[in-house]
KOLMIPA-976001 format. One record per residue (C-alpha): y, x, z; residue in one letter. Coordinates in steps of 0.2 Angstrom, whole numbers, padded with zeros to 4 digits, always signed. Layout:
BEGIN
YXZA ...
//
This chain:
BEGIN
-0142+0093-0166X -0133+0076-0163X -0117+0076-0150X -0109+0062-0146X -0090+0061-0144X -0084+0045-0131X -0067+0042-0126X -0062+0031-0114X -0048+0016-0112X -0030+0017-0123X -0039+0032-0132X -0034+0022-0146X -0019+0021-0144X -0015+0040-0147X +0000+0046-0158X +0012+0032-0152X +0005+0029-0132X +0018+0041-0123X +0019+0055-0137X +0029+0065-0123X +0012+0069-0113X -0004+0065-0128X +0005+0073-0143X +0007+0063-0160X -0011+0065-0166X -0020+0049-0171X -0038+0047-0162X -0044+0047-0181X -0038+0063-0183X -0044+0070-0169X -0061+0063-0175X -0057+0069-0193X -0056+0087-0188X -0072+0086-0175X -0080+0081-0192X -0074+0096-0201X -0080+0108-0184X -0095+0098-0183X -0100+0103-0202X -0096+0122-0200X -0108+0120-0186X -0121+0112-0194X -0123+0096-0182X -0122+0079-0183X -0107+0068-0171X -0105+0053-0168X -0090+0046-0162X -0086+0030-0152X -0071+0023-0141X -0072+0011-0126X -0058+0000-0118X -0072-0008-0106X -0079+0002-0093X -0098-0008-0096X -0101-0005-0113X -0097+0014-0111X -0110+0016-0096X -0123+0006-0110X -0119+0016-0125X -0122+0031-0112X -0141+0023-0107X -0141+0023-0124X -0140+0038-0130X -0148+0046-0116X -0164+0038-0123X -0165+0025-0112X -0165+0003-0113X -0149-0004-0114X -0139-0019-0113X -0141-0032-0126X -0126-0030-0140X -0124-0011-0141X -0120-0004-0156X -0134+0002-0165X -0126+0019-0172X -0126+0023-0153X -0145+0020-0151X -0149+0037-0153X -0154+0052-0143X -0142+0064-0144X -0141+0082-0137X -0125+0080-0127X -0108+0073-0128X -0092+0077-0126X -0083+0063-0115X -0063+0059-0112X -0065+0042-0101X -0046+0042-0097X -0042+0034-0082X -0061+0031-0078X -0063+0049-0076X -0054+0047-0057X -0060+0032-0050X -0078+0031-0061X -0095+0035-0050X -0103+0022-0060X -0097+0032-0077X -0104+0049-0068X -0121+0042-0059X -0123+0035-0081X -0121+0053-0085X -0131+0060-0071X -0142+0046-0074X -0148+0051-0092X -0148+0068-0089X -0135+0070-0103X -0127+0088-0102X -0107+0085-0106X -0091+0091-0106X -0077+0083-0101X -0059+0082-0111X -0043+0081-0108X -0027+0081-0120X -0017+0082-0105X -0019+0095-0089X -0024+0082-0079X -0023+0094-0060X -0003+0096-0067X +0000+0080-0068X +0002+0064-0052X -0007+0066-0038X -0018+0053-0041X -0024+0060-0058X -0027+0078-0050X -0047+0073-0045X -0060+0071-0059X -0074+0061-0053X -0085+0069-0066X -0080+0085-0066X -0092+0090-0054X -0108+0084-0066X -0099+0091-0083X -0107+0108-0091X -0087+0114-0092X -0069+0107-0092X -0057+0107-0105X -0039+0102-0101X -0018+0102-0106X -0023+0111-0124X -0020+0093-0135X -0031+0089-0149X -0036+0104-0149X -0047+0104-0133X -0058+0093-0141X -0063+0108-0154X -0064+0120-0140X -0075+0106-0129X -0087+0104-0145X -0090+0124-0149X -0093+0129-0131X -0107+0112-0129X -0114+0117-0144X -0115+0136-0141X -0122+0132-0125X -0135+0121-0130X -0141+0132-0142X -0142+0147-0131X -0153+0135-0120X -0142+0132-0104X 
//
């Protein structure tokens, strides 16, 4: 089983970006550690990062199995069983990020370091939420784990 792990704008600027709100660990670690769970699982992840909105949505037609643009990365190419997504400040103003998504059929769960529903009002709607499999939010670094085991325990159990 291959799951994708996408994150969305300024996700790589994690540890220094307002350590007050995203913690101090690196988007490397993070990935580091999803690598680790990932192993103990017995799947494959691949990770990637986006700062523009297009070449998420074609690495998501991607890896849903279907044509994409010209000039996306070709360890994205491949069909994956689901995907765990942070798209940042996509994930309140994105339908063209959710109808990708919904498009592919891609069964995912959305992750946030922060709680996004305690933070300002204009951050308190996800866009996506409504199409994810689950939800994970304000746990840090962590969440991402969390996120990983309940998708794959999921999709295993054939939901």
């Amino acid at each position: 089983m291959k799951i994708a792990i996408l994150n969305g704008p300024n996700l790589n600027l994690l540890g220094t970006r307002e350590p007050e709100i995203y913690g101090k660990t690196t988007l490397a670690e993070i990935e580091g550690r999803l690598h680790e769970v990932a192993a103990e699982l017995h799947i494959e992840i691949v990770v990637a990062q986006f700062n523009h909105e297009g070449d998420l949505i074609d690495a998501i037609h991607a890896l849903g199995g279907r044509p994409a643009a010209p000039g996306v990365a070709t360890d994205l190419r491949e069909k994956v069983a689901g995907a765990l997504i942070n798209a940042g400040a996509w994930t309140h103003t994105s339908l063209a990020l959710r109808d990708a998504l919904t498009g592919v059929s891609l069964p995912f769960v959305e992750v946030h370091l922060s709680n996004i529903f305690a933070r300002e009002p204009e951050r308190r709607h996800s866009v996506l939420a409504g199409a994810a499999r689950g939800l994970v939010c304000g746990l840090g670094a962590v969440g991402y784990e969390l996120a990983l085991r309940g998708l794959v325990a999921q999709l295993r159990a054939g939901k």
